[in-house]
C-alpha positions as CSV (number, residue, x, y, z in Angstrom):
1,X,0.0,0.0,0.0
2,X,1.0,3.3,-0.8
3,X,-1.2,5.3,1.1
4,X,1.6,7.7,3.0
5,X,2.2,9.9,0.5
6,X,-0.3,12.6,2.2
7,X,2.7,12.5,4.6
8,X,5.5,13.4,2.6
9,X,6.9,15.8,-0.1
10,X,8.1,13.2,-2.8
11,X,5.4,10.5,-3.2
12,X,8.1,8.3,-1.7
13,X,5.3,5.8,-0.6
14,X,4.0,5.2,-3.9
15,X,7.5,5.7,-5.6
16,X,8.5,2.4,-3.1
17,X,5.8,0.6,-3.2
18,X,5.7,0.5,-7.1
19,X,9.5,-0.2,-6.9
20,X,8.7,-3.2,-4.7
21,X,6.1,-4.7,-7.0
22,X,8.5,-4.4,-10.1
23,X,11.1,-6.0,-8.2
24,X,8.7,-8.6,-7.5
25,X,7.5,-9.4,-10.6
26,X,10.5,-9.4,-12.7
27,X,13.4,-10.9,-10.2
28,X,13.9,-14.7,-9.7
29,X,15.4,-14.4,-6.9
30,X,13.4,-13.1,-3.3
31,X,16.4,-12.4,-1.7
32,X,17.1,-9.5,-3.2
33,X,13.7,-8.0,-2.6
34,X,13.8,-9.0,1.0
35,X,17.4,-7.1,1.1
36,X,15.7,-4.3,-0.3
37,X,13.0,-3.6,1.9
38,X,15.3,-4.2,5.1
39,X,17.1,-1.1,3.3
40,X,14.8,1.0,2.7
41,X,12.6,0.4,5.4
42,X,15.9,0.4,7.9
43,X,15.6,3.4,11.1
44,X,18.7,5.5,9.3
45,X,17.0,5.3,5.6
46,X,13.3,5.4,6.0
47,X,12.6,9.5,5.6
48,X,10.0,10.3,8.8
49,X,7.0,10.6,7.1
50,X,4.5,13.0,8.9
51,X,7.4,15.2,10.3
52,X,8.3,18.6,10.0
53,X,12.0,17.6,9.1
54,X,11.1,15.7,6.2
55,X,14.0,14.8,3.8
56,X,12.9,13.9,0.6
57,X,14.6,10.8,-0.7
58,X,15.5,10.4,-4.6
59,X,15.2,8.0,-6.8
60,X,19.0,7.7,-7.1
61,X,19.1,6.8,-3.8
62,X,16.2,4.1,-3.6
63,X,18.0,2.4,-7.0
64,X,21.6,1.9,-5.4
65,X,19.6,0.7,-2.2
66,X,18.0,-2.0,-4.6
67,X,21.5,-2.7,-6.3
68,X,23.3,-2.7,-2.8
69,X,21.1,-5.4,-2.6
70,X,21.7,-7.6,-5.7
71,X,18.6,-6.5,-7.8
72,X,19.9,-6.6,-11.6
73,X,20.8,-3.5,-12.9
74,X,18.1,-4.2,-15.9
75,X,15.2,-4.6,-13.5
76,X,16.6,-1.7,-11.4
77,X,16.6,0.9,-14.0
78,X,12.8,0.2,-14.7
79,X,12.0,-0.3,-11.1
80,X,10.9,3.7,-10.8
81,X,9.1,4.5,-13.7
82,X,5.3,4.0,-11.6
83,X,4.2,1.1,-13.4
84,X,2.1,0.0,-10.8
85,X,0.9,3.1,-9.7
86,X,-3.1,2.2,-10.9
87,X,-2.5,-0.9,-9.6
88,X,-1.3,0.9,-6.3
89,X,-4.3,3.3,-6.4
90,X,-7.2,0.6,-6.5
91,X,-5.1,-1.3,-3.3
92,X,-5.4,1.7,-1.6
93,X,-9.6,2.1,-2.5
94,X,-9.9,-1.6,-1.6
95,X,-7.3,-2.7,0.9
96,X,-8.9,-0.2,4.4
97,X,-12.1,-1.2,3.5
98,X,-11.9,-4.4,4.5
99,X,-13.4,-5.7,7.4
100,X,-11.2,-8.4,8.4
101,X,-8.0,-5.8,8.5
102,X,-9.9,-3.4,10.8
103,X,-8.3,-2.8,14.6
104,X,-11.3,-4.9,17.0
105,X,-10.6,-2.4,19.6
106,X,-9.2,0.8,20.8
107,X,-9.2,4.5,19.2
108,X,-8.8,2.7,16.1
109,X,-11.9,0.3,16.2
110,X,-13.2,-0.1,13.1
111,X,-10.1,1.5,11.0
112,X,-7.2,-0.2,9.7
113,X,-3.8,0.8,10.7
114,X,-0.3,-0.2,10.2
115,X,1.3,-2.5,10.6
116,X,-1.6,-4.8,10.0
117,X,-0.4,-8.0,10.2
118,X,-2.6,-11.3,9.2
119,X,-2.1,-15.2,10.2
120,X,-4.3,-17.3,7.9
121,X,-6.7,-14.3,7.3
122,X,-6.9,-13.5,11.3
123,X,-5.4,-10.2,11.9
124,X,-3.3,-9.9,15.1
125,X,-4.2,-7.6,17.6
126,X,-1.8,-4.9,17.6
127,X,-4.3,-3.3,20.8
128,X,-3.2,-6.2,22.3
129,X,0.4,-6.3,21.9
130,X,1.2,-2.8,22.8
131,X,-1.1,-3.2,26.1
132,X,1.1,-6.0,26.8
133,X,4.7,-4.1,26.1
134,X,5.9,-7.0,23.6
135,X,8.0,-6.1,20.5
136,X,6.0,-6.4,17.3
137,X,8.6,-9.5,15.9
138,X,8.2,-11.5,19.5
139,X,4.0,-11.0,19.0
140,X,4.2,-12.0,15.8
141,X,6.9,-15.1,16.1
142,X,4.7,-16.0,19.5
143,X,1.7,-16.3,17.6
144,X,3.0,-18.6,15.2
145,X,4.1,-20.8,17.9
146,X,7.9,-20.3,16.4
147,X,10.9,-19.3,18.6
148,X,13.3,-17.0,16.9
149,X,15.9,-19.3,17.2
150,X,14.1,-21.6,14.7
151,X,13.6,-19.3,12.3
152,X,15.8,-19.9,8.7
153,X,15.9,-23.5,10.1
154,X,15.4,-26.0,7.3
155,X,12.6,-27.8,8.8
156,X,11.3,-25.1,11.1
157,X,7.3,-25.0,10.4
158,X,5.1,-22.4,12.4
159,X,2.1,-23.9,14.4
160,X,-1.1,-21.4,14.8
161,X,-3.2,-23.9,16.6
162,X,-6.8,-26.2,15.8
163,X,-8.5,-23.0,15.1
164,X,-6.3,-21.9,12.4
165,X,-5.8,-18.3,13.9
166,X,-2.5,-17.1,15.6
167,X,-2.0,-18.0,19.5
168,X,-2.4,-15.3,21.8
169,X,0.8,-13.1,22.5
170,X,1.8,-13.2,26.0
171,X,3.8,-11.3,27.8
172,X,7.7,-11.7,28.1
């Protein structure tokens, strides 16, 4: 979803977002993407969106992050030119208006927020999670029944439970 731009100067939601599903779609190999987003979504990349300080972030910039992490220079160059931006647009009609996604509780009852994160449709309860103080990657590893040590493991396979919806988070 690209629905941040309100909160910047440069569209650099959409302009990520699109580069993201170009990446996707045209390179074989997922770790480059996933290398990708940790850079661009790192603390000392990521511009603060919604801040008075905002520091735009070019293009230049996002493409070497993508090449820094092993996208081909092909897909790269074509990564930026928005070819997913209608695509983009009708995901952010669609995407809040769906039930399922909405917070269950708190100020934001009824409204979807990020991060929304979903196990098998069930979307975990990020009320929840900060009234129990838990880091967002504990919640989440906790309610796939996986310790973080297991996690890369060949053979390592989450467990949600009978009920097919993530186990509750519990406090560390």
């Amino acid at each position: 979803m690209s629905f941040m731009d309100q909160l910047s100067t440069d569209e650099y939601s959409s302009r990520v977002s699109g580069s993201i599903a170009y990446i996707a779609s045209h390179d074989d190999n997922p770790d480059h993407l996933l290398s990708y987003m940790e850079a661009i979504y790192a603390e000392d990349f990521q511009p603060k969106e919604g801040t008075t300080n905002y520091q735009p972030v070019s293009d230049a910039k996002l493409k070497a992050q993508a090449l820094k992490a092993g996208v081909p220079t092909a897909i790269v160059d074509k990564a930026f030119v928005r070819q997913y931006q209608k695509w983009l647009d009708a995901v952010n009609d669609y995407t809040p208006k769906r039930p399922e996604l909405w917070n269950t509780e708190g100020s934001n009852k009824g409204a979807m927020t990020t991060p929304t994160v979903t196990i098998n449709g069930k979307a975990l309860n990020m009320v929840q999670i900060a009234q129990l103080g838990i880091p967002l990657k504990s919640a989440v590893l906790q309610s796939l029944g996986l310790a973080e040590s297991a996690v890369g493991s060949q053979g390592a396979m989450p467990s949600i439970g009978a009920a097919g919806k993530p186990l509750a988070p519990k406090a560390s």
